[in-house]
C-alpha positions in Angstrom: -14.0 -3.0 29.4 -14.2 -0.3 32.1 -16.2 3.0 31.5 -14.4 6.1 33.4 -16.3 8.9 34.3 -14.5 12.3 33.9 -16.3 14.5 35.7 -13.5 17.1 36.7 -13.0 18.6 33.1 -14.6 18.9 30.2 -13.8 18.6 26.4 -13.0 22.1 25.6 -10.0 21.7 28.3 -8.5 19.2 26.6 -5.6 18.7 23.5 -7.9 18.4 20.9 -6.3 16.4 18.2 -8.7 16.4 15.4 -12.7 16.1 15.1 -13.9 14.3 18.5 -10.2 12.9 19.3 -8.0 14.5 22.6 -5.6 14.2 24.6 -6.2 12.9 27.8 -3.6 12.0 31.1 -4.9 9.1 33.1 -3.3 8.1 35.7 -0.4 10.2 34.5 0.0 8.3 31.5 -0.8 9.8 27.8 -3.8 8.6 26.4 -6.3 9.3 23.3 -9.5 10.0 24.1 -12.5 9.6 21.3 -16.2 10.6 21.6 -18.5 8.7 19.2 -21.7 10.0 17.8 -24.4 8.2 19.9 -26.1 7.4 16.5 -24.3 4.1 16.4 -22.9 4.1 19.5 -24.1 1.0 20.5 -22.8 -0.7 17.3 -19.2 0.9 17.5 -19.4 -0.5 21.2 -19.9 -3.9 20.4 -16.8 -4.0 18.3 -14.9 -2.1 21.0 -16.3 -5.1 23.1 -15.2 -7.9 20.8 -11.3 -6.3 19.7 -11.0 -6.2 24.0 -11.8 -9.6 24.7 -10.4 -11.0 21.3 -7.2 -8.5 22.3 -4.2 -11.2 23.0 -4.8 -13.0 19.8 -5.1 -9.4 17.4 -1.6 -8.4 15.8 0.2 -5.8 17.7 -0.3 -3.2 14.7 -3.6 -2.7 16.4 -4.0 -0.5 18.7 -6.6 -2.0 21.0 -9.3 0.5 23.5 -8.5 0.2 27.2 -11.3 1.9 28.9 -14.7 3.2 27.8 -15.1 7.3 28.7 -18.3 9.2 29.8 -18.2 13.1 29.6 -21.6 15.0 30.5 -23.7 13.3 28.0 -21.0 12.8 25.5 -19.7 8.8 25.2 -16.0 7.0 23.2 -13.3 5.4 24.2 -10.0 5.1 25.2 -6.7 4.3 24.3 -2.8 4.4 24.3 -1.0 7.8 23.0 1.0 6.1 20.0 4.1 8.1 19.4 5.1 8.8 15.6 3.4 10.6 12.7 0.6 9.8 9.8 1.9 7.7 7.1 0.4 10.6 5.1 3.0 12.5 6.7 5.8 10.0 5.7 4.8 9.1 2.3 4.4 13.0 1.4 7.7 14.6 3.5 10.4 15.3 0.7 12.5 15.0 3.4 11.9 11.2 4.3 14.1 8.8 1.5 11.6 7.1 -1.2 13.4 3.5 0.1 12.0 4.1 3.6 8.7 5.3 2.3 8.7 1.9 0.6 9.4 0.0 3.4 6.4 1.4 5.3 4.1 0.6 2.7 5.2 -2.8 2.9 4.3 -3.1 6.4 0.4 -2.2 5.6 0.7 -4.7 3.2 2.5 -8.0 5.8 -0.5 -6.3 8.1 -3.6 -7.2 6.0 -1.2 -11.1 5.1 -1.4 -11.5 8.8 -5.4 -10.8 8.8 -6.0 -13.7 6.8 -5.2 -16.2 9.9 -8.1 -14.2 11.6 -11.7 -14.9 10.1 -13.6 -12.0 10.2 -11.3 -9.2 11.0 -11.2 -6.3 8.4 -9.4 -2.7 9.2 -12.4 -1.3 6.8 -11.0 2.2 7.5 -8.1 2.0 5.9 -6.2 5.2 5.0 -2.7 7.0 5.7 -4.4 9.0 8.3 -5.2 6.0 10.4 -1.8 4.5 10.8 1.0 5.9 12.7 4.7 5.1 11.6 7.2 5.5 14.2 10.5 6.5 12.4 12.8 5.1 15.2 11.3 1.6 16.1 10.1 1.0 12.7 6.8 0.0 13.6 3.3 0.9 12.5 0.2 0.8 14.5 -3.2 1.1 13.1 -5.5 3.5 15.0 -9.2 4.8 15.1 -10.4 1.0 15.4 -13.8 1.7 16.1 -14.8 1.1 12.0 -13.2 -2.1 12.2 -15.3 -5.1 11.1 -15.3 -8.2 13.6 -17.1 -11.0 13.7 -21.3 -10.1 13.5 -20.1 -6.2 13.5 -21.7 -3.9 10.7 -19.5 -2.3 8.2 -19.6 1.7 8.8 -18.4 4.4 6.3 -14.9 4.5 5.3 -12.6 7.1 3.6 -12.2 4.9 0.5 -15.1 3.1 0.5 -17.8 5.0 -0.9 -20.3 4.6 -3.6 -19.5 7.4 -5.6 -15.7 6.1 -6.0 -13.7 3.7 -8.1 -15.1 0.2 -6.6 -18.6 1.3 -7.8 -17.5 -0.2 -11.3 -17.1 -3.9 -9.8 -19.8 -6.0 -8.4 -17.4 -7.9 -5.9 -18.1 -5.0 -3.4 -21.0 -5.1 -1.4 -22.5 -1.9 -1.4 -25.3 -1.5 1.5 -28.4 1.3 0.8 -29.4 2.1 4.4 -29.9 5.4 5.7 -26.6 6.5 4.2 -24.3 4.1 1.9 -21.8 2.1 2.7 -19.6 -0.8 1.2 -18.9 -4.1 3.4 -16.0 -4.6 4.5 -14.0 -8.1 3.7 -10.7 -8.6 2.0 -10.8 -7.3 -1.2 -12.2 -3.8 0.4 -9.1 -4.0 2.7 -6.5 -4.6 -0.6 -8.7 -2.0 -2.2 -7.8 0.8 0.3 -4.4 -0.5 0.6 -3.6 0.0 -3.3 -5.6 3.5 -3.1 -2.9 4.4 -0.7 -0.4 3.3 -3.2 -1.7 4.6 -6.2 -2.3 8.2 -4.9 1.0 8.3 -3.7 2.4 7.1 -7.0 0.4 9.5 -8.9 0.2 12.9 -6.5 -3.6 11.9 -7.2 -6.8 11.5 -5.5 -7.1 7.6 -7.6 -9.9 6.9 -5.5 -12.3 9.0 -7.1 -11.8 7.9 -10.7 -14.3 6.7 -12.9 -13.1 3.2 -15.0 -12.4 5.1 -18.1 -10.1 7.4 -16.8 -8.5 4.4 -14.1 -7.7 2.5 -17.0 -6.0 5.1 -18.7 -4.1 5.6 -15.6 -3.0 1.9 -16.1 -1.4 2.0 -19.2 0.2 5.4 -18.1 2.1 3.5 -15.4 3.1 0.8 -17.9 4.5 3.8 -19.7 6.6 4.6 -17.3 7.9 0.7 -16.1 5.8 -0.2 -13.9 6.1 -3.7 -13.4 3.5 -6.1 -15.3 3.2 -7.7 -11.8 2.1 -5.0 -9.8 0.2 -3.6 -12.7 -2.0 -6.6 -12.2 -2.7 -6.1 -8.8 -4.4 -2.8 -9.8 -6.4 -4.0 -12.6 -7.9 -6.8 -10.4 -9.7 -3.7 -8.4 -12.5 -3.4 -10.9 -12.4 -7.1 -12.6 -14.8 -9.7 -11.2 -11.9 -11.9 -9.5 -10.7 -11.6 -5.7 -8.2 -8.6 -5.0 -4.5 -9.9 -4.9 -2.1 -8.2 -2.2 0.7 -6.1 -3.7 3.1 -6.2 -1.2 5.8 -8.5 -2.5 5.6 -6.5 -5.7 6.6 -3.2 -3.9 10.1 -3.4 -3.9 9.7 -3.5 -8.1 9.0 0.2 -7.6 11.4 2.7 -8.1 12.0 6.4 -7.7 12.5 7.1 -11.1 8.9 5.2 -12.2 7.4 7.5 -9.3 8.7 11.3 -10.9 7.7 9.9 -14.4 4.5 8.5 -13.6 3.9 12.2 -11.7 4.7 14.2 -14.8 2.3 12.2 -17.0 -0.5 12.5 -14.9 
């Protein structure tokens, strides 16, 4: 992959999009442009490096870097502008119908089936932030790759994936002590996230942050209000010793009704 120098602007005349992400026209097309702290630059390059060669046999949900940027002293990456909005935004817009919302969340969940014909590949980041939903092709693409685990890659920080949250109660999570924390990332951190994602949608909640005590009584409040037994023991399996099951072709059991009830309990 290609670094561009951009040596005719600087960052403060850019779009900025949110902490270290712009926008960027190159070559008249609409790009993304994200610096990277240079304290592990060099790792978040070499999976940058290994998504672009490995690029033609990665799903399409991924949005893969074209072109490595250099800005004074300040070094990221580049990428494609990705029309749509957050799924944050679409789960949480009263205005978007709850069978829609559903279907979204099903296509996180056919994303992380397909990951399991590619050894080695885990999203890590995995969060509503980080995937786009485009309301008129349907499609999702997941964004922000550079925390994606790949091959020899490290695991870095994640939004979910922290030692002071729910997965600190199971030992199937590999939780690093190096200069800061951090949990590796395989598949049952990626289901993890994903069901965060659900639950905290469910529940108006921050899940994630739950001690075991107070998760399990979160449990038997969904059973309270229908939930079904099947997807109720997808979200047990978080903190039990045995691998993480994907909840996807349980999601359609959910319904609106189950969602307001489980909202005023909580």
């Amino acid at each position: 992959m290609n670094t561009i120098n951009i040596d005719d602007t600087s960052l403060r005349d850019l779009k900025n999009l949110s902490d270290y992400t712009y926008i960027y026209y190159y070559k008249n097309i609409k790009k993304i442009l994200k610096i990277l702290s240079s304290d592990n630059y060099e790792d978040k390059r070499y999976v940058l490096d290994e998504l672009y060669k490995n690029r033609d046999n990665i799903p399409d949900e991924i949005v893969i870097p074209d072109h490595y940027v250099k800005i004074g002293d300040d070094k990221g990456y580049m990428f494609d502008y990705v029309e749509g909005n957050t799924l944050f935004y679409v789960l949480y817009n009263r205005y978007i119908s709850f069978e829609e919302k559903k279907y979204y969340i099903k296509k996180v969940g056919y994303l992380l089936d397909k990951l399991d014909s590619y050894k080695g590949l885990h999203i890590n980041d995995l969060h509503e932030g980080n995937i786009i939903v485009n309301l008129y092709t349907k499609l999702i693409k997941v964004i922000d790759i550079d925390s994606i685990k790949i091959g020899n890659s490290i695991s870095f920080p994640a939004q979910y994936l922290r030692k002071n949250s729910l997965l600190n109660y199971s030992n199937k999570y590999h939780i690093v002590n190096d200069s800061y924390e951090y949990v590796r990332a395989d598949r049952n951190t990626d289901i993890y996230c994903y069901i965060m994602m659900i639950l905290n949608y469910i529940t108006n909640d921050l899940v994630d942050i739950m001690n075991k005590n107070e998760y399990y009584e979160l449990l038997y409040k969904l059973s309270i209000c229908g939930i079904s037994n099947d997807l109720l023991d997808c979200f047990s399996r978080l903190i039990e010793s045995d691998d993480n099951i994907n909840p996807v072709e349980y999601i359609d059991s959910l319904e609106e009704e189950q969602i307001l009830k489980a909202r005023y309990l909580i």
